[in-house]
VEXDREN-2710 file (C-alpha; in Angstrom, 1 decimal):
% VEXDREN-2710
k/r/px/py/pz
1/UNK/40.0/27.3/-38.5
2/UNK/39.7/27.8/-34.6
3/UNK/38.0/24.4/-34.0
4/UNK/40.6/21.9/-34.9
5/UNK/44.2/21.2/-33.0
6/UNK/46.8/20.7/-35.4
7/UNK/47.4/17.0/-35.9
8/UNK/50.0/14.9/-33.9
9/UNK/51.3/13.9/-37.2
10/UNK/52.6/17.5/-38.0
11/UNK/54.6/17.7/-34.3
12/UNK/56.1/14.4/-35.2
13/UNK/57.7/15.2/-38.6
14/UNK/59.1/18.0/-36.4
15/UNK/60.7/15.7/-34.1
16/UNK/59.2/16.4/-31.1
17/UNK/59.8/14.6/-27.5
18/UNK/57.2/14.8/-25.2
19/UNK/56.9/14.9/-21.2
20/UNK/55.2/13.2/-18.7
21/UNK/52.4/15.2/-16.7
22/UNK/53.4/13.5/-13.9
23/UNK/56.6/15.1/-14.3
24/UNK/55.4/19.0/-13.7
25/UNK/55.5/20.5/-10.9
26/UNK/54.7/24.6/-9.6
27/UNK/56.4/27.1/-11.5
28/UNK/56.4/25.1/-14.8
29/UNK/56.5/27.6/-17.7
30/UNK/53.7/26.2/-20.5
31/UNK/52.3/27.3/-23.4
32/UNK/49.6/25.9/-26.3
33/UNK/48.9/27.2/-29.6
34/UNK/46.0/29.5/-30.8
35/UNK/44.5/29.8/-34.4
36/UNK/46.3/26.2/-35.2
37/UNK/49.7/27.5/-34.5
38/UNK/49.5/31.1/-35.7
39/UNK/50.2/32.4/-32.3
40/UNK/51.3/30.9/-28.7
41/UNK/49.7/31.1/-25.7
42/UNK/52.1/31.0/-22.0
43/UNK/51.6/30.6/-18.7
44/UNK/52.6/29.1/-15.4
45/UNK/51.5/25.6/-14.1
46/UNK/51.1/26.3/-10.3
47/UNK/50.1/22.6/-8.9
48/UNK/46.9/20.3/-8.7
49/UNK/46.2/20.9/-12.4
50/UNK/45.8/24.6/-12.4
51/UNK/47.8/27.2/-14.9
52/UNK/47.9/31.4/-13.8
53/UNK/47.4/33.2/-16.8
54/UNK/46.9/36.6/-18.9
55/UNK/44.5/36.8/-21.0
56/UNK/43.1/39.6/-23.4
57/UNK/41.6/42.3/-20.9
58/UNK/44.5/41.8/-19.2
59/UNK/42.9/39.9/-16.4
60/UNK/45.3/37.3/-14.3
61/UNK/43.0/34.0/-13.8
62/UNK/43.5/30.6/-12.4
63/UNK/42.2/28.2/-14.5
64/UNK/42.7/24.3/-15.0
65/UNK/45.4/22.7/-17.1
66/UNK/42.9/21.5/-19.1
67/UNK/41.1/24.5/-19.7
68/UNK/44.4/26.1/-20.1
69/UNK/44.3/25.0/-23.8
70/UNK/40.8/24.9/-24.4
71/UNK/39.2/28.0/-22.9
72/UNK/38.2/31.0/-25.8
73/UNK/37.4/31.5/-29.3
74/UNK/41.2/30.3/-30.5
75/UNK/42.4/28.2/-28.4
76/UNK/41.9/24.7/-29.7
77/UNK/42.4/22.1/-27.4
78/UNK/45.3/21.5/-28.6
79/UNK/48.5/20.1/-27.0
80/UNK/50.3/22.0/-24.1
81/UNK/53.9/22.4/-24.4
82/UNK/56.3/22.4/-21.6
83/UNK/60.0/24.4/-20.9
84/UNK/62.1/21.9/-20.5
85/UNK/66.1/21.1/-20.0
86/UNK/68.0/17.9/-20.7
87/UNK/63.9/16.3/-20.8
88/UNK/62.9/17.7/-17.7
89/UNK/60.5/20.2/-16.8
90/UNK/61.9/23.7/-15.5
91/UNK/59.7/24.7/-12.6
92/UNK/60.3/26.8/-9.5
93/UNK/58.0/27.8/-6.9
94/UNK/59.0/31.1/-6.3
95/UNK/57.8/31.0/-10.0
96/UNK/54.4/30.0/-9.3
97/UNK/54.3/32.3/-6.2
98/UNK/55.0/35.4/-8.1
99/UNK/51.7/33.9/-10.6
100/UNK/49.7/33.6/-7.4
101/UNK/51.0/36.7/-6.4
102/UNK/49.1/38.3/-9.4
103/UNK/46.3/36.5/-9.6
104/UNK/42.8/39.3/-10.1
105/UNK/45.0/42.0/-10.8
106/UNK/43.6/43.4/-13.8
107/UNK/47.0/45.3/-16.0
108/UNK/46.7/46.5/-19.8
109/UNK/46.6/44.1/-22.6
110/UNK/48.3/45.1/-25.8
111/UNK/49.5/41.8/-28.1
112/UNK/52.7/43.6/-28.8
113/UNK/53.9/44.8/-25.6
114/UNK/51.2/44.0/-22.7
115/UNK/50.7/39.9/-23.5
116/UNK/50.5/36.9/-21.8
117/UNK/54.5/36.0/-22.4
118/UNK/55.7/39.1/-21.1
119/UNK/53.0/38.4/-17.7
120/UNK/54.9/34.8/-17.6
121/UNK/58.4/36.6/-18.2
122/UNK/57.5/38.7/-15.0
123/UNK/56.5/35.4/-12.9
124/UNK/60.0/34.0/-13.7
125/UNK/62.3/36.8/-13.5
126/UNK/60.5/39.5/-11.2
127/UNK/60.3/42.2/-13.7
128/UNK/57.2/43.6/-15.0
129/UNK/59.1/45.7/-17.6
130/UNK/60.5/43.3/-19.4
131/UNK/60.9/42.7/-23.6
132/UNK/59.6/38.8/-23.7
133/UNK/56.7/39.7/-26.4
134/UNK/56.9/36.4/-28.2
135/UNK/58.0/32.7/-27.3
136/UNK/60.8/32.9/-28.1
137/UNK/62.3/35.5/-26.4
138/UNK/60.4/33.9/-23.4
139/UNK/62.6/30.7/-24.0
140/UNK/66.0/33.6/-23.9
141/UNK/64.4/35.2/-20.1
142/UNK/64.0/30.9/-19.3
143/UNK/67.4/29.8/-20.5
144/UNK/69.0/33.6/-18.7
145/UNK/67.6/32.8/-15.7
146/UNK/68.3/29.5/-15.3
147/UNK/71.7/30.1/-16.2
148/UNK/71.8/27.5/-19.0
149/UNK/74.4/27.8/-21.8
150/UNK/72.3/26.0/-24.2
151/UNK/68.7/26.6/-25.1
152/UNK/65.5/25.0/-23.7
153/UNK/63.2/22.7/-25.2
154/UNK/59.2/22.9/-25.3
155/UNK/58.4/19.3/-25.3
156/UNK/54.4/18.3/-25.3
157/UNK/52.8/17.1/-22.2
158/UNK/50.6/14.2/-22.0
159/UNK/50.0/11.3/-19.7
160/UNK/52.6/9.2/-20.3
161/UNK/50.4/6.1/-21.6
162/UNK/48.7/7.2/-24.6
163/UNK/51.3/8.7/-27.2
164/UNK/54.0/6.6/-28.8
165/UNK/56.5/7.7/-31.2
END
């Protein structure tokens, strides 16, 4: 069940756009999928390939975009989504500082209240006690910040040569 990504097929009956990796830059707000789909995985894209993340332990590592997706018993290697508005990617560095910021700090880890959305929630907004504990409330602390009136997207990344819809 861990072992496969969920095929490109299943994204496109959903519609989905997709982003140029070109087109990230620090302070981009990512995520992939675990257990094909079941649960989402965030972090924050800090430049030259590299994402700052929480992962179960609560340990805050630098690892590579690539690994980003790829790295632990459910993450599948899958594709890596990106917060995006109007089809660009919402980045800003003193995002990715605050995820430098962090990085070997060692906090809890609880799925519920302690997870890796509420760590990125913290790298965007400055606030460690905040109630982003799924994706989608991630995408509310995003669109809040940002002042947006309508919501973001999550649009896949990939190198701009390979994927046509």
């Amino acid at each position: 069940m861990c072992g496969e990504p969920i095929p490109l097929s299943c994204y496109k009956m959903k519609k989905v756009r997709y982003v140029d990796k070109a087109l990230l830059s620090a302070g981009s707000i990512i995520y992939c999928d675990l257990l094909r789909g079941l649960f989402k995985h965030s972090g924050v894209y800090v430049g030259d390939g590299k994402v700052v993340e929480l992962v179960p332990g609560g340990v805050i590592r630098l690892v590579s975009i690539d690994d980003f997706s790829k790295i632990g018993r459910c993450r599948t290697g899958g594709y890596i989504f990106v917060a995006c508005f109007g089809g660009t990617p919402i980045s800003s560095d003193v995002f990715a500082n605050r995820a430098y910021g962090y990085l070997g700090n060692k906090n809890g880890y609880n799925i519920f209240n302690e997870n890796c959305h509420i760590f990125t929630a913290n790298c965007i907004t400055g606030i460690a006690d905040n109630k982003a504990y799924c994706l989608s409330v991630l995408g509310k602390y995003i669109k809040n910040i940002m002042n947006y009136k309508s919501d973001i997207d999550w649009l896949i990344h990939h190198n701009g040569s390979q994927i046509i819809i």
